[in-house]
VEXKOL-178435 format. One line per 3 residues: number of its first residue (from 0); their letters; for each residue x, y, z of N, C-alpha, C. Coordinates in steps of 0.2 Angstrom, whole numbers. Example, Ala and Ser with C-alpha at 12.3 -4.5 7.8 and 13.67 -1.06 7.14 Angstrom:
<pts>
0) as) 66:-28:39:62:-22:39:66:-16:39  64:-11:35:68:-5:36:64:0:39 $
</pts>
This chain:
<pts>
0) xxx) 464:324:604:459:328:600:459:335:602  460:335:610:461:344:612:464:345:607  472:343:606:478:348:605:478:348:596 $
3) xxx) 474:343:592:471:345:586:467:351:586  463:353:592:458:358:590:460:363:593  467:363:598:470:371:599:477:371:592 $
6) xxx) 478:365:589:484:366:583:478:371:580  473:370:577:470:372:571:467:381:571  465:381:583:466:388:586:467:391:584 $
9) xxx) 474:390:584:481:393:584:483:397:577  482:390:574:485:394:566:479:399:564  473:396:565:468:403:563:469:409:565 $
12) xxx) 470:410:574:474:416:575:479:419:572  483:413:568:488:417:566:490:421:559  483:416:557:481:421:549:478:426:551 $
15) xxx) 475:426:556:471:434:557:476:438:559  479:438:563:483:442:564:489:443:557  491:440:553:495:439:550:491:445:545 $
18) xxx) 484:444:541:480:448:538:480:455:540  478:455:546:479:463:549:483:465:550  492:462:551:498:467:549:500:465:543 $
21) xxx) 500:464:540:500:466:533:496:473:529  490:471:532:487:476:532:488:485:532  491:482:540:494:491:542:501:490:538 $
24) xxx) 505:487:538:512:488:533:510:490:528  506:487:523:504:490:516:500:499:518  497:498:522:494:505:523:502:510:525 $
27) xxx) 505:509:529:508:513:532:514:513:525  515:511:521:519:510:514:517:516:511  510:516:510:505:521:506:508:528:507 $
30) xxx) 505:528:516:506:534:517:513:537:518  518:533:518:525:534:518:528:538:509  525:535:508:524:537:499:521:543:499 $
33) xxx) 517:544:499:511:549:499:515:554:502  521:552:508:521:560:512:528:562:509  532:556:507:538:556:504:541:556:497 $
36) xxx) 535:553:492:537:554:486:539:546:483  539:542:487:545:536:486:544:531:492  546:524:490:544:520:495:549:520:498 $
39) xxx) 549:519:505:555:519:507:560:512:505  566:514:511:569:509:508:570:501:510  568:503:515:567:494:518:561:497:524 $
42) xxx) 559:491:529:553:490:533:556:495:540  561:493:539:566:498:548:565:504:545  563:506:541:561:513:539:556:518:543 $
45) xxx) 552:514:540:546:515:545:546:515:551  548:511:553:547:512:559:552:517:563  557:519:561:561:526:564:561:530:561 $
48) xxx) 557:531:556:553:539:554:547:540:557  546:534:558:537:535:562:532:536:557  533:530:552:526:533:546:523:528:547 $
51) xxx) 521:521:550:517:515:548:514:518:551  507:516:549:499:517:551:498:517:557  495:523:560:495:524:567:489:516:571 $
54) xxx) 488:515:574:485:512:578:478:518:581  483:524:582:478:529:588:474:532:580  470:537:580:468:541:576:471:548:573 $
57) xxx) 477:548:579:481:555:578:486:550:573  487:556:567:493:555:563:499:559:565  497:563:569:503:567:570:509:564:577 $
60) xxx) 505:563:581:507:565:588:508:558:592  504:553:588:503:544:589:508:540:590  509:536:592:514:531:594:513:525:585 $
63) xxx) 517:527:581:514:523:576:516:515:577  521:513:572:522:504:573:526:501:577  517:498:580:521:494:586:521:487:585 $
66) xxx) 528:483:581:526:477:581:526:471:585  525:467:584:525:462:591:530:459:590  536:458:584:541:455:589:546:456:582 $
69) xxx) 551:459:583:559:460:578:564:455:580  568:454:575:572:449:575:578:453:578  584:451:578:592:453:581:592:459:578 $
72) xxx) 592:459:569:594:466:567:589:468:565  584:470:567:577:473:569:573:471:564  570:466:560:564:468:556:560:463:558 $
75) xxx) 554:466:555:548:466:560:545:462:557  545:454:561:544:448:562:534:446:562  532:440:554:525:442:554:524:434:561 $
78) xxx) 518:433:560:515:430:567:518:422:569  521:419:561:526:414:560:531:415:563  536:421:566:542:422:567:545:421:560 $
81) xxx) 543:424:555:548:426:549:548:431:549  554:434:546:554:443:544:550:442:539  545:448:536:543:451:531:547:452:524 $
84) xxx) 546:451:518:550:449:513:545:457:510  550:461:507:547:469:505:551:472:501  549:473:496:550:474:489:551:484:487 $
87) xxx) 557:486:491:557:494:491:556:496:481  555:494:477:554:495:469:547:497:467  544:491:471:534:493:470:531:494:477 $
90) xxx) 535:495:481:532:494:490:528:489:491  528:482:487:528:478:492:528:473:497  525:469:501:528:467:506:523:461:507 $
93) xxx) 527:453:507:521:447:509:528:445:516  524:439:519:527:432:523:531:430:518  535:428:523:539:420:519:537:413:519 $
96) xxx) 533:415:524:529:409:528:524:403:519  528:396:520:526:394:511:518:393:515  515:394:510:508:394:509:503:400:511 $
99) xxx) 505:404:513:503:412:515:506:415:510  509:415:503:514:420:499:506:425:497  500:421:493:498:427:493:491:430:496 $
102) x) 494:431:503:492:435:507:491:443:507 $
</pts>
């Protein structure tokens, strides 16, 4: 019965967290747009031009996307360990993870 009640824990956490980076990836898409004209071209974008959504308050000078965990050829892995599936045509970006599609 514990380990039903830390399975069910767990995956709550992980929509939450799954919720709140999606979150900043759609925000930080915005404003990649906003400063650029265009979405970029895939998700490693972001993060070596330094446009996701800051975390700190400073836009300028902030440490922006820090994600918790990239795969071998860098993309930033949602709380499933899937890469993010991101659509550079309309900017945008869900899980692979089946039953989170529309998150």
């Amino acid at each position: 019965m514990a380990y039903d009640r830390y399975q069910r824990t767990a995956l709550e956490a992980k929509k939450t967290a799954l919720k709140a980076e999606l979150g900043n990836l759609r925000q930080s898409i915005i404003l990649f747009k906003a400063m650029n004209g265009k979405f970029p071209r895939d998700l490693k974008e972001l993060i070596t031009l330094r446009y996701a959504f800051p975390y700190k308050d400073d836009l300028i000078t902030g440490e922006y996307l820090r994600p918790r965990a990239l795969d071998e050829r860098g993309n930033i892995l949602d709380p499933f360990g899937l890469p993010y599936s991101y659509y550079p045509y309309d900017g945008s970006v869900r899980t692979q993870k089946e039953g989170f599609e529309h998150y």
